[in-house]
LUMGU-256238 format. One record per residue (C-alpha): residue in three letters; x, y, z; residue number from 1. Coordinates in pm, 1 decimal. Last residue first. Layout:
LUMGU-256238
ALA|X|Y|Z|NUM;
...
END
This chain:
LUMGU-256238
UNK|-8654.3|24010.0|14220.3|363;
UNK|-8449.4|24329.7|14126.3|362;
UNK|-8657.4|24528.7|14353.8|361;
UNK|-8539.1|24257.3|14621.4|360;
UNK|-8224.6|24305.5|14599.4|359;
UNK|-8202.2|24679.3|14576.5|358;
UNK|-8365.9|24647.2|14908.1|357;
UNK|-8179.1|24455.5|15087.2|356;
UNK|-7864.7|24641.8|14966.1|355;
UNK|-7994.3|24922.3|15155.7|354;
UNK|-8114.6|24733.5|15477.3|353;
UNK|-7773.2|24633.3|15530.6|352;
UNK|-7629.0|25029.9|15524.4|351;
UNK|-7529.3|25170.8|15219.8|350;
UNK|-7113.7|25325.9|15207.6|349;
UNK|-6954.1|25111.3|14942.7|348;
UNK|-6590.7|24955.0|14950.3|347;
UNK|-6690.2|24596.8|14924.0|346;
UNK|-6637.8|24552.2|15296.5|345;
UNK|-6869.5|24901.1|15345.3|344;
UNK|-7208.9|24805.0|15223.9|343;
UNK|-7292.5|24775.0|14842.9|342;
UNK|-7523.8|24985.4|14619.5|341;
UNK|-7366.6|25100.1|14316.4|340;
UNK|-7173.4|24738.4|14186.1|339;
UNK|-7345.3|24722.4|13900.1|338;
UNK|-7217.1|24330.1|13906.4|337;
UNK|-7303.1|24300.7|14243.8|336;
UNK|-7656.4|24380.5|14219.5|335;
UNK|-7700.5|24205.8|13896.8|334;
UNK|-7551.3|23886.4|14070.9|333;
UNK|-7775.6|23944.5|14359.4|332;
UNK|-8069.9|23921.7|14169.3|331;
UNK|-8007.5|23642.6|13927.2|330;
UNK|-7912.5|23436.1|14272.2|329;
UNK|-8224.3|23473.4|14438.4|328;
UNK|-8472.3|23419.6|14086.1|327;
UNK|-8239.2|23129.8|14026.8|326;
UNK|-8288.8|22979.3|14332.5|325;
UNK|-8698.9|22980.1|14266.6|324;
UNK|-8603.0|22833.9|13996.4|323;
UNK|-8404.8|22532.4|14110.0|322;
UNK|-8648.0|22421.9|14401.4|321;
UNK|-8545.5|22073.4|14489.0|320;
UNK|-8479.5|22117.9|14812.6|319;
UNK|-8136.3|22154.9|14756.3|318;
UNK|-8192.5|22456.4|14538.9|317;
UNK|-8342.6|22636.8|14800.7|316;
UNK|-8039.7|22578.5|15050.5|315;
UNK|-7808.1|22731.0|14763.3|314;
UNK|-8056.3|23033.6|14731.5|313;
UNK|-8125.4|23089.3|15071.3|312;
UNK|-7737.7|23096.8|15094.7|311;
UNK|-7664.0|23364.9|14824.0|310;
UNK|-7916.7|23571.6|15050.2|309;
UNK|-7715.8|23504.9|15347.2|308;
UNK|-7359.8|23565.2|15177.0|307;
UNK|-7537.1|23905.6|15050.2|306;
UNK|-7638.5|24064.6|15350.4|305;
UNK|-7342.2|24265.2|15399.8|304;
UNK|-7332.6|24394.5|15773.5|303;
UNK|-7368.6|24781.7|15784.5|302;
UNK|-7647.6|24814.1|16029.2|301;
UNK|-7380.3|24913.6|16320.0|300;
UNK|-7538.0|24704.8|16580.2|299;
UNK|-7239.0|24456.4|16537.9|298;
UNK|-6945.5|24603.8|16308.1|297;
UNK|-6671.7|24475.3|16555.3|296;
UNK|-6868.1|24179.8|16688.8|295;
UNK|-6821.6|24028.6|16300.5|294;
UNK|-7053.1|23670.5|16383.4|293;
UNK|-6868.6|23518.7|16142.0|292;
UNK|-6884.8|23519.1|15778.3|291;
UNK|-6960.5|23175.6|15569.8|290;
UNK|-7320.2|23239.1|15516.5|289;
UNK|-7524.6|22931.6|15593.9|288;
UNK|-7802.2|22785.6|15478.0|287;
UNK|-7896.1|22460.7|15639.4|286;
UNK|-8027.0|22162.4|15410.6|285;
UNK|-8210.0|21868.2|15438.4|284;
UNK|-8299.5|21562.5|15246.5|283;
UNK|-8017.2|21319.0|15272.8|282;
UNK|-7747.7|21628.6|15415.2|281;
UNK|-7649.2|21928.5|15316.0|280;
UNK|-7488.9|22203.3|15529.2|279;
UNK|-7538.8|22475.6|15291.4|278;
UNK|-7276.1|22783.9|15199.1|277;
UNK|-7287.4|23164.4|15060.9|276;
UNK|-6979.2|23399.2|14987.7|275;
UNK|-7102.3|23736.4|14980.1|274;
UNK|-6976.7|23849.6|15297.2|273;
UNK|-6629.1|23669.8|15306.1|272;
UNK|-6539.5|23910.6|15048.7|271;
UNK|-6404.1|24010.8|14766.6|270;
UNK|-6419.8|23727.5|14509.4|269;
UNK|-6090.6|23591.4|14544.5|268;
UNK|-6083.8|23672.2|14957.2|267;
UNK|-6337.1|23446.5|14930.1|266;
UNK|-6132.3|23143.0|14816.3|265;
UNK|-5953.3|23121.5|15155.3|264;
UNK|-6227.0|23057.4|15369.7|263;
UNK|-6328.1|22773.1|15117.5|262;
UNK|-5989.3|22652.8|15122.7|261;
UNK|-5971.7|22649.7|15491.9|260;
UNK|-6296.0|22488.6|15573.7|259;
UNK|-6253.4|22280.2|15284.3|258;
UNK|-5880.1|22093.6|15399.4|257;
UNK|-5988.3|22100.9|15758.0|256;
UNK|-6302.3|21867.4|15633.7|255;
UNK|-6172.4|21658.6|15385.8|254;
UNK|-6159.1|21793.0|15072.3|253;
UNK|-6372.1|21770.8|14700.5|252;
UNK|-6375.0|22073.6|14462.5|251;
UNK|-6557.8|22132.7|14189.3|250;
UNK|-6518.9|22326.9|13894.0|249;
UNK|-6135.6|22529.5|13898.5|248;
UNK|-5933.8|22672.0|13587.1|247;
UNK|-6067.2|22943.4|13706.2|246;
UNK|-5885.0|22977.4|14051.3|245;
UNK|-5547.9|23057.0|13838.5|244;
UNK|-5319.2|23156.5|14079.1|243;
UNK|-5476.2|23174.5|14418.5|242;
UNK|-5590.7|22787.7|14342.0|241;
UNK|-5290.3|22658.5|14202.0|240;
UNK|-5073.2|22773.9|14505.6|239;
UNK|-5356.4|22641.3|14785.1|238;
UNK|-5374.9|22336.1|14589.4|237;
UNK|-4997.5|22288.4|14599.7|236;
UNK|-5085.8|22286.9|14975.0|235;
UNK|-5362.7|22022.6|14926.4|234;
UNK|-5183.2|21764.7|14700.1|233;
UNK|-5455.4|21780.4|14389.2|232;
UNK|-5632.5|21499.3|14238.4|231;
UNK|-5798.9|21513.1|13880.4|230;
UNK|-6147.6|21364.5|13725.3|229;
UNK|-6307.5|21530.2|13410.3|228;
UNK|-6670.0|21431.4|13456.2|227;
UNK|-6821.8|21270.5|13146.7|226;
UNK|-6752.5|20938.9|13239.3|225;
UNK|-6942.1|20972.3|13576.4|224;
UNK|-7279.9|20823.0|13464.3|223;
UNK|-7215.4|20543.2|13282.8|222;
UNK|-6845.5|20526.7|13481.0|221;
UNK|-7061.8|20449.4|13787.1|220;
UNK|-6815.1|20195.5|14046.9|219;
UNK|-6522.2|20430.1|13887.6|218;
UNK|-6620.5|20759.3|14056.2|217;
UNK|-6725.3|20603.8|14385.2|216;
UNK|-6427.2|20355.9|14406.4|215;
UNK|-6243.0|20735.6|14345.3|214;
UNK|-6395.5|20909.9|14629.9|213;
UNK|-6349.0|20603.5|14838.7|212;
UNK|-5916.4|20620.1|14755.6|211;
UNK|-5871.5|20985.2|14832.5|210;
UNK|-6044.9|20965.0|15190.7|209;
UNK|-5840.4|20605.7|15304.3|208;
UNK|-5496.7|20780.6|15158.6|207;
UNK|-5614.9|21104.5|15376.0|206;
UNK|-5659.6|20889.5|15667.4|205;
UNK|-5396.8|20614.9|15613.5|204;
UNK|-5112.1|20752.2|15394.2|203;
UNK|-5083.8|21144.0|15556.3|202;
UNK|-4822.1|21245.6|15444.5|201;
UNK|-4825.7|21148.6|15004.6|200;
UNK|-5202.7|21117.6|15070.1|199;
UNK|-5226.0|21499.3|15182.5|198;
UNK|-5565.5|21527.3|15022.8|197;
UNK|-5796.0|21750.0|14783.3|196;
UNK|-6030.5|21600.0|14494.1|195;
UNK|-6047.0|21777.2|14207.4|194;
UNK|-6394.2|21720.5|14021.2|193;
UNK|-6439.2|21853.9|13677.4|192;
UNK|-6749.9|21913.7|13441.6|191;
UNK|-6758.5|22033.2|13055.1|190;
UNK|-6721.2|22377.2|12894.3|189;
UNK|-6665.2|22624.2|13223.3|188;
UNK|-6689.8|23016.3|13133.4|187;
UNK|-7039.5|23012.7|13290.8|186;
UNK|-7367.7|23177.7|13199.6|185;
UNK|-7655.9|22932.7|13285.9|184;
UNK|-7812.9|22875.2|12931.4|183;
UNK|-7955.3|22516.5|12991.7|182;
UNK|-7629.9|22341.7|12938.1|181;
UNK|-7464.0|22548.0|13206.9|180;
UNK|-7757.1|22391.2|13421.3|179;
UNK|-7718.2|22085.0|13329.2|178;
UNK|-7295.9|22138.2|13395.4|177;
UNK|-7385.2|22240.1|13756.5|176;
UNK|-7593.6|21920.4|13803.8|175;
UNK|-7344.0|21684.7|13695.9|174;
UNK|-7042.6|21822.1|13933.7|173;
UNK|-7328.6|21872.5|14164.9|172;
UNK|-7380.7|21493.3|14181.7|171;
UNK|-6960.6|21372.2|14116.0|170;
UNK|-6941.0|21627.6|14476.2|169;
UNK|-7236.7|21428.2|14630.1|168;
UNK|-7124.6|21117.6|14571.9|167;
UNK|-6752.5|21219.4|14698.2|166;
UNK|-6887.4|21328.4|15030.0|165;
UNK|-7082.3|21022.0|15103.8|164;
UNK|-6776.0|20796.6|14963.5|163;
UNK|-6569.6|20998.7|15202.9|162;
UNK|-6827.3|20958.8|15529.8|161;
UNK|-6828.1|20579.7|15443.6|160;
UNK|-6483.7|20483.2|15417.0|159;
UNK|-6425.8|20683.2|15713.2|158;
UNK|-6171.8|20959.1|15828.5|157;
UNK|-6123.3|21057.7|16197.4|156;
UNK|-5826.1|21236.0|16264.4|155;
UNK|-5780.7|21246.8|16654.0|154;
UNK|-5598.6|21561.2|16813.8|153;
UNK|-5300.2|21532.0|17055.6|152;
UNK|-5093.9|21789.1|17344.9|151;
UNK|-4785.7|21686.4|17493.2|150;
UNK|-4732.4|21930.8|17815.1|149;
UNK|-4385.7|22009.5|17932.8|148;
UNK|-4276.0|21878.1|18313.9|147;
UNK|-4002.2|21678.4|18248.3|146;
UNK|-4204.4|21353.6|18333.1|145;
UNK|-4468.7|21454.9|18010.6|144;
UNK|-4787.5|21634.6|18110.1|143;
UNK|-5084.1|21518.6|17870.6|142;
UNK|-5322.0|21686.3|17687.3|141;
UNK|-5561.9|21514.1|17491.0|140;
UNK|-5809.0|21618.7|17215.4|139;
UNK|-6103.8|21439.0|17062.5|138;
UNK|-6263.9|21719.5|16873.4|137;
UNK|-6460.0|21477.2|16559.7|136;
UNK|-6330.8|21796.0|16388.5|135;
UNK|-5983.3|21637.4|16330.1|134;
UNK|-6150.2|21474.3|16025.9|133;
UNK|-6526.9|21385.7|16081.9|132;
UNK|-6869.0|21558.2|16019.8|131;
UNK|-6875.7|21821.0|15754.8|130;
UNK|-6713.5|21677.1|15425.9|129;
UNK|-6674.0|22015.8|15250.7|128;
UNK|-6729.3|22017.2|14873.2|127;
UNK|-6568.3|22365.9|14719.9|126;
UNK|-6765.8|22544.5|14473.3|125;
UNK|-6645.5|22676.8|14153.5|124;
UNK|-6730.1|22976.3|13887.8|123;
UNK|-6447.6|23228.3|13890.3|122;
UNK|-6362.7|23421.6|13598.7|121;
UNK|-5994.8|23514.4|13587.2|120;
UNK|-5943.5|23911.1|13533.7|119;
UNK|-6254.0|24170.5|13460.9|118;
UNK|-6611.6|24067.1|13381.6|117;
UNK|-6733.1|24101.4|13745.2|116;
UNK|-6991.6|23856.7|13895.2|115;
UNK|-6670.1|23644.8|14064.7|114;
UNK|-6824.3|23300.2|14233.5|113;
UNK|-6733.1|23052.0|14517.4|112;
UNK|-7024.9|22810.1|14605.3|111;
UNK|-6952.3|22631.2|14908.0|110;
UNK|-7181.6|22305.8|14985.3|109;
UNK|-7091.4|22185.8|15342.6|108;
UNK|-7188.4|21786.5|15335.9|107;
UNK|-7228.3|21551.1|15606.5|106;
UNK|-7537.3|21699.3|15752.4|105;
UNK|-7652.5|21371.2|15917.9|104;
UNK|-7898.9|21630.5|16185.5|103;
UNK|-7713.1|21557.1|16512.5|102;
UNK|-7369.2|21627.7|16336.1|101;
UNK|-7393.5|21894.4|16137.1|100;
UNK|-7640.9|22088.3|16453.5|99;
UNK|-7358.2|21985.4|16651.8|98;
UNK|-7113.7|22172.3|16450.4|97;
UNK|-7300.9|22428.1|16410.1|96;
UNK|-7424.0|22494.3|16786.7|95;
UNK|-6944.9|22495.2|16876.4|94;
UNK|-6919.8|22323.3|17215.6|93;
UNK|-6982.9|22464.8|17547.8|92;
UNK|-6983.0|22253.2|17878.1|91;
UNK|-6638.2|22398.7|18018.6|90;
UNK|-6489.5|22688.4|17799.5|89;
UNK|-6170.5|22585.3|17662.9|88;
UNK|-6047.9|22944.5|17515.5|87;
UNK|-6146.6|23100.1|17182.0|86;
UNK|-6479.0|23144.5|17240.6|85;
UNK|-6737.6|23041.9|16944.9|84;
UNK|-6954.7|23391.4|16865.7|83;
UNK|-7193.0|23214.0|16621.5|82;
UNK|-7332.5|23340.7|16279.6|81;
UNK|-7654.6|23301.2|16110.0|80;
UNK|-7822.9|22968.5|16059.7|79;
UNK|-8152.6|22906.0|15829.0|78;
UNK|-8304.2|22622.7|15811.9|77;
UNK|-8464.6|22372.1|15601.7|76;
UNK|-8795.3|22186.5|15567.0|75;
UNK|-8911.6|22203.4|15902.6|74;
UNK|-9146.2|22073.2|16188.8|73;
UNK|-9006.8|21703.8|16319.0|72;
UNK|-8653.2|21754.0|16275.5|71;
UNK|-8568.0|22105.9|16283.6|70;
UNK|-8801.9|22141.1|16577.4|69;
UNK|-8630.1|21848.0|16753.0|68;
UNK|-8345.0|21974.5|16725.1|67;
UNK|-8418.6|22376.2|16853.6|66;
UNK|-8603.2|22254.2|17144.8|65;
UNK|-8275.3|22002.0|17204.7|64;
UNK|-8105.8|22349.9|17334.8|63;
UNK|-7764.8|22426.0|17112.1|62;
UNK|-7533.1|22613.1|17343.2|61;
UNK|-7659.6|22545.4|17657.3|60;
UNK|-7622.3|22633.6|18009.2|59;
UNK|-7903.1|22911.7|17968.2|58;
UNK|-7827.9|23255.6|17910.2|57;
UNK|-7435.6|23206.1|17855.9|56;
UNK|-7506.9|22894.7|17629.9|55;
UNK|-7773.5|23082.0|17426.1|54;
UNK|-7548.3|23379.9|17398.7|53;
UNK|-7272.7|23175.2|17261.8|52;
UNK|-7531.6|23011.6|16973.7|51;
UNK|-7837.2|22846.0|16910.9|50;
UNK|-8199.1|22954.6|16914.3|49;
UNK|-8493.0|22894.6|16700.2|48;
UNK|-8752.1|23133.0|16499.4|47;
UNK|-8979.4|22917.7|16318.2|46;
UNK|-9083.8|23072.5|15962.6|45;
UNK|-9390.8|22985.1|15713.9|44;
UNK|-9334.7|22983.2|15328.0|43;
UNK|-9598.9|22926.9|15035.8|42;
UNK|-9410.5|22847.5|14690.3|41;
UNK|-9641.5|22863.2|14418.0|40;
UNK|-9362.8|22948.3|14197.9|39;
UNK|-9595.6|23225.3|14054.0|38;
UNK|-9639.4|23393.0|14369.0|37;
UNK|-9272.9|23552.3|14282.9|36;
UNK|-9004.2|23466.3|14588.7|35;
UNK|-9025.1|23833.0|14797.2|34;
UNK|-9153.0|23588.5|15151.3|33;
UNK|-8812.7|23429.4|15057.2|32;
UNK|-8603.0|23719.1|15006.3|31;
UNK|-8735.1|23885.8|15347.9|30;
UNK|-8638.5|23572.7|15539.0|29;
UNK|-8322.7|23612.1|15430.4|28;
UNK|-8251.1|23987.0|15566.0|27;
UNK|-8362.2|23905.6|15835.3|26;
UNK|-8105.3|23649.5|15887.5|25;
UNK|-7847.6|23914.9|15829.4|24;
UNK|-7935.6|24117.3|16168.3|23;
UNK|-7901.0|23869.8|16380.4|22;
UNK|-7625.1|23662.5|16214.8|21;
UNK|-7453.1|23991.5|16287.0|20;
UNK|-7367.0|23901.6|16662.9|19;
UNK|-7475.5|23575.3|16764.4|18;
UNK|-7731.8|23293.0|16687.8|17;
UNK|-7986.4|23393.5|16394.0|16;
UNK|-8164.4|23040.5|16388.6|15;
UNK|-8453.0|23060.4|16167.2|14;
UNK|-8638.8|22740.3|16101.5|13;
UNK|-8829.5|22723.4|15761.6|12;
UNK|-9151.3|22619.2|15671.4|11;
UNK|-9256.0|22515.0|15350.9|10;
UNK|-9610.0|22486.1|15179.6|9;
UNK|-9577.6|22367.6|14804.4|8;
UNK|-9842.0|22514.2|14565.1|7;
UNK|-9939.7|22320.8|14211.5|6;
UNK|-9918.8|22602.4|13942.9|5;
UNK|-10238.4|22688.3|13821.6|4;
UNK|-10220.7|22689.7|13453.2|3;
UNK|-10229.8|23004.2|13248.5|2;
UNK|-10608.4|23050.1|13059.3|1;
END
């Protein structure tokens, strides 16, 4: 007689936001209700709002409802897309980055992957720290006595937002090699963290960032030793990534430095739309796909799902639930790597609901 596999009861916020995030999100919650019984996984849903429509309809772009929910009733989230304008618009600032900051989300987790056997195999993620740099957004403009405006941005780095961020890039660094270790198919032999800066500029803040990651390294050489440990200036980083991105682990950056390396490294594999992300923090996590909210396909049923469902599977996996993120991932890779069903950004014709569907029947 099989034993009866202990059930866990999770619920799960659902924040669409704008555009396509409301029809992708869907699409997540589908994959999770598909998870197989036999993970014992039990799943209830929230739906929340946040976004550029919530701040037109009501004054606000993240409402405290949606907080204090997260905090007090869930076990992750889900977050869609948001429609950010791109003018100063008085009262509204960006639901994500909020959320990052209200929840101790310090870390954006952005797994970058190729399926395909042909040219450079890609297998890295790029370590995001998610709540300082010039994203604190503490701007002035000033007019100067000739009339011209002066505009400034702070750059906030911390001792203890960079050691944060470099813990938890040495702790995937070891957790992606276990699972190579375990069979997980991967051209990568043995563990590296690069860690991204502009030290040789930018001597204080970047210096302050590049120097915590390594006390971190060195203060646990029993457990770090194994980890191959390099720095890279961040615009040769740029060159060196685009040209041989395999060669490539994990990758540690301030926060500018991984939004735009991240952003970057999907045109590598395709598409924004199948490149997944969490906003991690001690004991939560937010999937995210890294697409926007796309108004030019919105209502069209064509958005790709597949950054969304690669996110359930990143957010499942920090919270603790490894194979039911395999089951998500092992599906989408075989979807991708037939590469039949597939909505129009990676050349295909099948609507949203389409590749859906092929996903789950591979689940």
């Amino acid at each position: 007689m099989a034993a009866r596999v202990a059930s866990r009861n999770l619920r799960i916020g659902l924040i669409p936001g704008d555009g396509i995030g409301r029809e992708v999100i869907p699409a997540g919650r589908k994959v999770l209700e598909a998870l197989p019984s036999s993970l014992g996984l039990n799943f209830s849903f929230i739906d929340l709002e946040a976004g550029w429509g919530t701040f037109q309809n009501t004054g606000t772009a993240l409402p405290e409802k949606t907080v204090e929910t997260l905090q007090k009733e869930c076990n992750g989230a889900l977050f869609g897309a948001v429609s950010s304008p791109t003018r100063k618009v008085a009262g509204y600032s960006s639901p994500i980055v909020a959320l990052r900051k209200r929840l101790s989300l310090y870390a954006n987790v952005r797994p970058v992957k190729s399926v395909s056997a042909n040219g450079n195999p890609i297998d890295l993620v790029i370590v995001r720290e998610n709540t300082e740099d010039l994203y604190v957004k503490e701007e002035t403009t000033k007019t100067l006595p000739d009339g011209t405006k002066v505009s400034e941005a702070i750059k906030r780095i911390s001792e203890t937002a960079s050691k944060n961020i470099g813990k938890i890039a040495l702790e995937l660094a070891i957790s992606r090699q276990a699972l190579r270790d375990a069979g997980a198919k991967s051209h990568h032999k043995f563990p590296k963290l690069t860690v991204t800066h502009k030290s040789n500029v930018l001597s204080q803040t970047d210096g302050l960032f590049r120097e915590s990651v390594r006390a971190v390294y060195d203060a646990d050489q029993k457990r770090y030793s194994g980890i191959k440990y390099e720095e890279q200036i961040v615009d040769s980083m740029v060159y060196k990534l685009f040209l041989t991105p395999s060669a490539y682990d994990v990758i540690v950056a301030p926060n500018l430095y991984g939004d735009i390396l991240s952003d970057g490294a999907a045109a590598l594999v395709g598409s924004l739309g199948v490149v997944p992300s969490a906003n991690v923090g001690d004991g939560f996590a937010i999937g995210e796909p890294c697409h926007g909210s796309a108004p030019d396909i919105e209502g069209m049923g064509i958005a790709n799902p597949i950054a969304t469902i690669r996110s359930v599977g990143v957010m499942l996996e920090f919270m603790g639930e490894t194979k039911a993120a395999g089951v998500v991932h092992r599906a989408v890779d075989a979807n991708l790597a037939e590469g039949k069903v597939k909505t129009p950004d990676l050349g295909g014709s099948n609507t949203t609901e389409e590749v859906v569907q092929n996903i789950l029947y591979r689940m």
